[in-house]
C-alpha positions in Angstrom: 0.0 0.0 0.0 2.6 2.3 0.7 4.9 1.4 -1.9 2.1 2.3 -4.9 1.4 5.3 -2.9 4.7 6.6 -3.5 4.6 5.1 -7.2 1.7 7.2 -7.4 3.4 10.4 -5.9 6.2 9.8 -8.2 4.4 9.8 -11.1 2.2 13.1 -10.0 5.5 14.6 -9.4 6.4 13.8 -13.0 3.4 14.7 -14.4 4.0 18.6 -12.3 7.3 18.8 -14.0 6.9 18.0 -17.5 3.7 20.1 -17.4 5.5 23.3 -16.0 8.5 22.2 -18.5 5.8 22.5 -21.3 4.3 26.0 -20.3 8.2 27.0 -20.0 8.2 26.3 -23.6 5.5 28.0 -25.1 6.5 30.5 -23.0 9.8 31.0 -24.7 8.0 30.3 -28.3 5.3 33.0 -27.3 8.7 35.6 -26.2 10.8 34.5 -29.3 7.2 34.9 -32.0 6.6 38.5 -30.5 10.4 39.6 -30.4 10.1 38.6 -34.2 6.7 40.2 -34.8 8.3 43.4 -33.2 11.2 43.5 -35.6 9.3 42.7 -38.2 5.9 45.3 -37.9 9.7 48.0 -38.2 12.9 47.0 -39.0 14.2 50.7 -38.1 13.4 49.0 -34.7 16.1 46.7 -34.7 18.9 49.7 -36.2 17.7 51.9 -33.4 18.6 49.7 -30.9 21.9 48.7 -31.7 22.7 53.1 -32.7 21.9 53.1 -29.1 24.1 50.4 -28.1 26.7 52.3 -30.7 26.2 55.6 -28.5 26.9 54.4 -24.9 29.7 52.3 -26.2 31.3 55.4 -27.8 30.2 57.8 -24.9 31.7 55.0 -22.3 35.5 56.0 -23.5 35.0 58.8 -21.0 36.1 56.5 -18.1 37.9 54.3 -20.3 40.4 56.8 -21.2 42.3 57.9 -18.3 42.9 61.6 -20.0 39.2 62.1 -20.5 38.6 60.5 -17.1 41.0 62.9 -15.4 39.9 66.3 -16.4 36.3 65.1 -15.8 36.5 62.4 -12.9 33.1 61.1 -11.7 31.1 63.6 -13.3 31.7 61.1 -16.8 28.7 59.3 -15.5 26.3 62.3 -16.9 27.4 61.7 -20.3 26.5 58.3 -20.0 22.8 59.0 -18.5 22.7 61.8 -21.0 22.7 59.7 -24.6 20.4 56.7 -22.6 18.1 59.3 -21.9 18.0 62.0 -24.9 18.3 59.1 -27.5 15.5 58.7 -29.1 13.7 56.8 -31.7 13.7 60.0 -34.4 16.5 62.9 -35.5 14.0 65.3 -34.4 12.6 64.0 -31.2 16.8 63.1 -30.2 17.8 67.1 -31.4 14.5 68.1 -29.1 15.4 66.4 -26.3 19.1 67.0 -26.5 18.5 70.6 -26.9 16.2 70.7 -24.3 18.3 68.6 -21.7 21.5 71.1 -23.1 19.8 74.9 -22.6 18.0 73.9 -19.4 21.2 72.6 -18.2 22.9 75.8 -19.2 20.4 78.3 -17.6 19.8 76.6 -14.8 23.8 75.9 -13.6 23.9 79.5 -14.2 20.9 80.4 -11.7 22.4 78.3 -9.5 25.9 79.1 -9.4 23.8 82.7 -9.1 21.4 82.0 -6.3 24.5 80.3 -4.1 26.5 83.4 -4.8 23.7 85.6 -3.8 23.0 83.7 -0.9 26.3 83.6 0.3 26.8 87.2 0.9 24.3 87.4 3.2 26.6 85.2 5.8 26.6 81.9 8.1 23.0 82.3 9.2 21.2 83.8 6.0 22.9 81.4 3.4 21.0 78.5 4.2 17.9 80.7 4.8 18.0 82.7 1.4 19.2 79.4 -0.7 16.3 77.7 0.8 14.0 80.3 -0.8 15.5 80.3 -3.9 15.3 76.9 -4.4 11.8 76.9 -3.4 10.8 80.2 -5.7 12.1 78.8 -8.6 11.2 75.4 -8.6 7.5 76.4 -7.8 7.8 78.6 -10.6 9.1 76.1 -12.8 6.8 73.6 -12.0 3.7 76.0 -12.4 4.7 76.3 -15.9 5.1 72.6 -16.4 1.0 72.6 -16.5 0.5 75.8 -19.3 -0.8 73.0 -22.4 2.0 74.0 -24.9 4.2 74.2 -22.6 3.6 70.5 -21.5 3.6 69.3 -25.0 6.7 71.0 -26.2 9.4 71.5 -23.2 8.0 69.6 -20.2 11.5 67.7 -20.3 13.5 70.8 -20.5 11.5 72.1 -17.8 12.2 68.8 -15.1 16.0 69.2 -16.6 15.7 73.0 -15.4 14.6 72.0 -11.8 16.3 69.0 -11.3 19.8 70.8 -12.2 19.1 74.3 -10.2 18.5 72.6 -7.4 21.7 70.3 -7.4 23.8 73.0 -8.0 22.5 75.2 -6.0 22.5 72.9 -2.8 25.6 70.9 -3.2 27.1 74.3 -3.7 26.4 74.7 0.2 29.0 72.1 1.0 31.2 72.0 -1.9 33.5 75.0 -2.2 34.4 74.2 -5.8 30.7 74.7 -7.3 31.6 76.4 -10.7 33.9 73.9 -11.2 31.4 71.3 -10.4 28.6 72.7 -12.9 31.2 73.1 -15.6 31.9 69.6 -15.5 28.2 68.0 -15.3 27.9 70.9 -18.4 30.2 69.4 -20.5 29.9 65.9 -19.8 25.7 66.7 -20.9 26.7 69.0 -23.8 29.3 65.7 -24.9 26.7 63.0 -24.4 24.0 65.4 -26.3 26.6 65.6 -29.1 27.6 61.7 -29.7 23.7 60.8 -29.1 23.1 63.3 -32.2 26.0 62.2 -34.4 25.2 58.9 -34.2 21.2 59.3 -34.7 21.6 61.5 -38.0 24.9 59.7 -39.6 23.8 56.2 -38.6 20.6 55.3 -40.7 18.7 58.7 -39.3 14.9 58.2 -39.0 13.5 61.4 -40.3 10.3 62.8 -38.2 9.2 65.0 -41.0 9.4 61.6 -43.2 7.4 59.5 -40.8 4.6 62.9 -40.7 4.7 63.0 -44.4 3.8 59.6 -45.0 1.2 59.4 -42.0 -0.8 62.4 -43.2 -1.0 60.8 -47.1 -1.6 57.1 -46.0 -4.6 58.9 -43.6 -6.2 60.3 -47.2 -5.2 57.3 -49.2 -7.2 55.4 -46.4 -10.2 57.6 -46.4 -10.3 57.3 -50.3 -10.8 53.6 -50.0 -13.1 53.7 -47.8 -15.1 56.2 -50.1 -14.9 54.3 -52.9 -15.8 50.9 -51.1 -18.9 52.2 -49.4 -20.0 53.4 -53.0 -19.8 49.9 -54.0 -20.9 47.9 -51.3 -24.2 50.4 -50.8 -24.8 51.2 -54.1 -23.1 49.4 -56.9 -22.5 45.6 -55.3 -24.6 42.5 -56.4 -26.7 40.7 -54.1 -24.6 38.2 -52.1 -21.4 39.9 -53.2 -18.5 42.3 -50.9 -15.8 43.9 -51.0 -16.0 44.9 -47.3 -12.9 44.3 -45.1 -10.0 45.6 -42.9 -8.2 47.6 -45.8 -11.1 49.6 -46.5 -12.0 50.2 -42.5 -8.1 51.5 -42.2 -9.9 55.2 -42.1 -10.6 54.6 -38.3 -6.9 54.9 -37.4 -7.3 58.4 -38.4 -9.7 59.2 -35.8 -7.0 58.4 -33.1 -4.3 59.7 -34.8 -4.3 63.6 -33.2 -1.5 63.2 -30.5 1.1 60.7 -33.2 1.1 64.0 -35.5 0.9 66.9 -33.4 4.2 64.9 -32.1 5.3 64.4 -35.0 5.1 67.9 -36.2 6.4 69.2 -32.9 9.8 67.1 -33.6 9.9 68.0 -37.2 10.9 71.1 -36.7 13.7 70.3 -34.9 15.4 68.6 -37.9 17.7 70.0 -40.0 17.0 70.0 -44.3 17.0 66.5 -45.5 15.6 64.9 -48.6 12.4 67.0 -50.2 12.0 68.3 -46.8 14.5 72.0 -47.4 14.4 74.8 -44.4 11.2 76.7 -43.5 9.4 73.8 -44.8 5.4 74.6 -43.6 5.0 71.9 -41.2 2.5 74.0 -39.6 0.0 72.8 -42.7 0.1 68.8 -41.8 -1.9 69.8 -38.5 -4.4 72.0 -40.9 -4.3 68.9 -43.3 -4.8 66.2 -40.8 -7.5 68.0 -38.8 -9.6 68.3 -42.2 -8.9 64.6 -42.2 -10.1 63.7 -39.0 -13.0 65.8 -39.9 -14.3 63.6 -43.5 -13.7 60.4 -40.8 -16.0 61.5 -38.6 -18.8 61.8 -41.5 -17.7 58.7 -42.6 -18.4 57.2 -39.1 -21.9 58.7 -40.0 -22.2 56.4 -43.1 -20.7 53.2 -41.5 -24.4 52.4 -39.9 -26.3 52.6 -43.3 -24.6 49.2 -44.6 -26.8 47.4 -41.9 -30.0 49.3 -43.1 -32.6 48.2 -46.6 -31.5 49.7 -49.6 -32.0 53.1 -51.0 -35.8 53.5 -51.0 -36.9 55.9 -54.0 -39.8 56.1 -56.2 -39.0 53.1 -58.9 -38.9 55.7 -61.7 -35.6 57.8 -60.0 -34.0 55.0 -57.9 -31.9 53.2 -60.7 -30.9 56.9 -61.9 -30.1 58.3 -58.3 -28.3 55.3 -57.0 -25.8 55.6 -60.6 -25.2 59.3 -59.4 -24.8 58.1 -55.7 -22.4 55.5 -56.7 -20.4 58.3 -59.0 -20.4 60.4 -56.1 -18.4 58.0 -54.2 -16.1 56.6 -56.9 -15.4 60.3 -57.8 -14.5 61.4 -54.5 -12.0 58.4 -53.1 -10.3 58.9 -56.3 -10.2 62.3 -55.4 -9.0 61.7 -52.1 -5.8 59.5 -53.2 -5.0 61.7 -55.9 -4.7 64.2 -53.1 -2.0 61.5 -51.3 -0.3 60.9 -53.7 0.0 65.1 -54.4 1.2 65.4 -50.7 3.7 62.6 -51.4 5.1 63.7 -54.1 4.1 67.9 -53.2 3.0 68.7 -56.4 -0.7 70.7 -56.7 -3.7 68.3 -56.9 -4.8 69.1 -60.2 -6.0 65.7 -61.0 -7.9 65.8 -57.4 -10.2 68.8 -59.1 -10.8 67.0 -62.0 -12.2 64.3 -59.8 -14.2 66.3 -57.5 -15.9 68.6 -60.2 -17.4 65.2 -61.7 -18.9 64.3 -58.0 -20.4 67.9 -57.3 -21.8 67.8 -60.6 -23.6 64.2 -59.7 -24.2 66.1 -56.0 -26.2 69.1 -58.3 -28.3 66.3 -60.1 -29.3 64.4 -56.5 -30.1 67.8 -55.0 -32.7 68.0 -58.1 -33.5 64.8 -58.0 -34.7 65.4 -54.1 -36.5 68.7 -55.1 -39.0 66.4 -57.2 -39.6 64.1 -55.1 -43.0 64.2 -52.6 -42.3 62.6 -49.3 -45.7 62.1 -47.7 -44.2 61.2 -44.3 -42.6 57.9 -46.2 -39.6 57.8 -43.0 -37.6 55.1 -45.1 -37.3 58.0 -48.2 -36.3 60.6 -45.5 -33.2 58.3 -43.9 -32.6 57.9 -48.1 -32.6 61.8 -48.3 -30.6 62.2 -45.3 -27.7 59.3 -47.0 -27.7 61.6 -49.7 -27.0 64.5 -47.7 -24.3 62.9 -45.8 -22.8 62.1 -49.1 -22.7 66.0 -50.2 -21.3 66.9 -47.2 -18.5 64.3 -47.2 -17.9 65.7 -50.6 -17.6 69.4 -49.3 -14.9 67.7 -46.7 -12.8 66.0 -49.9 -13.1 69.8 -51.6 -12.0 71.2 -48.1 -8.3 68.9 -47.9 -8.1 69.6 -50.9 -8.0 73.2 -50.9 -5.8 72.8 -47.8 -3.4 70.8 -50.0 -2.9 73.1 -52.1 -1.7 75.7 -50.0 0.6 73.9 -48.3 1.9 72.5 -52.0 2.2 76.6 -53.0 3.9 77.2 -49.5 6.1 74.2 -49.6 7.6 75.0 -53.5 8.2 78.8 -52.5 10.2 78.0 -49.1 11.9 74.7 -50.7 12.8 76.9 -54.1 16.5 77.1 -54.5 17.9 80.6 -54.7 19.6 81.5 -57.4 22.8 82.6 -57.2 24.0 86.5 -57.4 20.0 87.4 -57.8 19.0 90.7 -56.2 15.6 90.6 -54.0 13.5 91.7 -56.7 14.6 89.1 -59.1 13.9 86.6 -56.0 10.7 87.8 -55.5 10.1 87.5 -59.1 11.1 84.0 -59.9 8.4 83.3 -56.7 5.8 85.0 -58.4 6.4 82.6 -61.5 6.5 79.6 -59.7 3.1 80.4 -58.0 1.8 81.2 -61.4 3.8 78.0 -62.9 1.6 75.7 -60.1 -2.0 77.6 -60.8 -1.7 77.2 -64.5 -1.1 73.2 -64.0 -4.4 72.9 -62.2 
């Protein structure tokens, strides 16, 4: 009895372990499918990491090399935490945080270094009294800032930098005599890691920000094109039984969350230098008029998304075949309006093709309005949700005609900053060849 009760606990114990053995497994297979799946989905992802690994290796020489090591001593370590924390995925979100990091490092030694000086006239008693209140002034003040929206959005790092700093200067200055040699040295080990983090993000396979916003903003449109034209079939043009419905035609939702990836995006765009189409005083400024316009036709196309659950268009048998043809135009028209106007942005040349497209769908939008003018309701509620699809349509349309518009400008704004000057021209001949290249880009439409 006892010996097959401990046959029985042996095999139990068995069973435990090659069960927790098994789960080890596909937990490892699980780890090693997603690592892939991560690398995969962006193999910038992959570079990144290993410019990082680049960076600290390079930035590490500081205590490696006993010259470096003794003009800056422990201080070194700051260079270090500087390139693992300003590196960052982008050129322009690295040169925005290094810059940041770099002048709020700056300022604030130099308040410091001031505030201990100040504080240390005032004698044995008064110098921990007045330093106290500095340090308490400023950083309230500095933190107070930290909630002002724009603020927030833009230099919320440089900010914590400014605090952080001040105060470690100006208190360590109480007990260390040597406190402008002490901020000198966490300066330039910052200002050293800022540089090697930027060097190697720009020169080592550089991820542009303004790229990544470029092709967001026209892969947004090209999305809400497809989803144009696919409603247009499915609602009006598709055979019983038959769809075309599926996830690269619903893509247009990811528009509707994508306010905060541009608005970063644009932010750290700036920050770049000139690089590829992309030349100085390019008019960032127009992706967050573009993509707002955007956001605007998805909403309306939310609006549409319930009617494909709904009966068909219900018209008088006479004007149905006719109104669901212009219907159907409307839509076809319009998402071949919309990626014309993508690949415009892509390529920034003026979306003359785009008008071409959308004068053809407000001339269907004209017939429908007449076609609704004749027709009698007599509280018939299926005709007035048909009239009210209609409606929808036109206004979608009026949203297409809207980026549009809005892509034209920044086209016009993005030729006459990016236009290369010509050399020895006075200002009037400069002014003049921009005149002819605005006339050049209306006369192609």
């Amino acid at each position: 009895m006892v010996k097959g009760s401990e046959e029985i606990l042996t095999n139990d114990h068995h069973g435990c372990f090659k069960g927790k053995a098994w789960n080890l497994e596909e937990k490892v297979v699980e780890l090693a499918n997603k690592t892939k799946k991560v690398g995969r989905d962006d193999p910038r992802r992959i570079v990144h990491s290993l410019k990082v690994g680049l960076a600290t290796a390079m930035v590490s020489s500081f205590y490696y090399c006993e010259p470096l090591y003794d003009s800056f001593g422990a201080s070194s370590i700051w260079a270090v935490i500087t390139v693992i924390v300003v590196f960052e995925f982008s050129v322009g979100a690295t040169l925005g945080k290094g810059l940041n990091r770099g002048i709020a490092t700056l300022v604030a030694g130099a308040l410091g270094f001031g505030a201990h000086y100040i504080a240390s006239i005032s004698g044995k008693i008064g110098h921990p009294i007045l330093l106290g209140f500095f340090v308490s002034i400023i950083s309230a003040i500095a933190t107070y800032l930290r909630f002002f929206p724009k603020l927030k959005a833009r230099y919320d790092y440089g900010l914590l930098i400014f605090i952080l700093t001040f105060d470690m200067v100006a208190v360590s200055g109480y007990r260390d005599d040597e406190i402008l040699k002490l901020a000198w040295h966490r300066l330039a080990n910052i200002l050293m890691g800022g540089f090697i983090a930027v060097v190697v993000c720009i020169f080592v396979r550089p991820v542009w920000a303004g790229a990544d916003l470029h092709q967001l903003v026209s892969t947004d449109i090209e999305n809400l094109g497809s989803f144009f034209e696919g409603f247009g079939v499915e609602y009006f043009g598709a055979s019983e039984g038959e769809s075309i419905w599926g996830g690269d035609v619903l893509k247009y939702k990811a528009v509707l969350s994508s306010k905060q990836n541009e608005e970063a995006l644009c932010f750290q765009a700036r920050w770049e230098p000139p690089h590829g189409k992309f030349r100085i005083w390019h008019p960032w400024n127009e992706y967050h008029k573009i993509a707002s316009l955007s956001r605007d036709c998805a909403y309306h196309f939310e609006m549409l998304n319930p009617y494909l659950n709904n009966h068909p268009i219900q018209l008088p048998l006479e004007i149905q075949r006719q109104c669901q043809e212009h219907c159907l135009q409307l839509c076809t028209e319009s998402g071949k309006a919309l990626k014309s106007i993508a690949m415009a942005i892509r390529d920034i040349n003026p979306p003359a093709l785009a008008k071409s497209h959308i004068q053809i769908a407000k001339e269907k939008a004209e017939e429908l309005i007449s076609l609704l003018t004749s027709i009698h309701f007599n509280g018939d509620m299926k005709m007035v949700s048909t009239t009210t699809l209609i409606l929808l349509l036109i206004d979608c349309l009026s949203c297409v005609e809207k980026i549009s518009d809005s892509v034209h400008e920044f086209v016009l704004l993005a030729r006459l900053k990016t236009a290369p000057k010509r050399a020895g021209a006075t200002p009037t001949e400069q002014k003049a060849h921009h005149n002819s290249t605005t006339t050049q880009i209306q006369i192609s439409e």
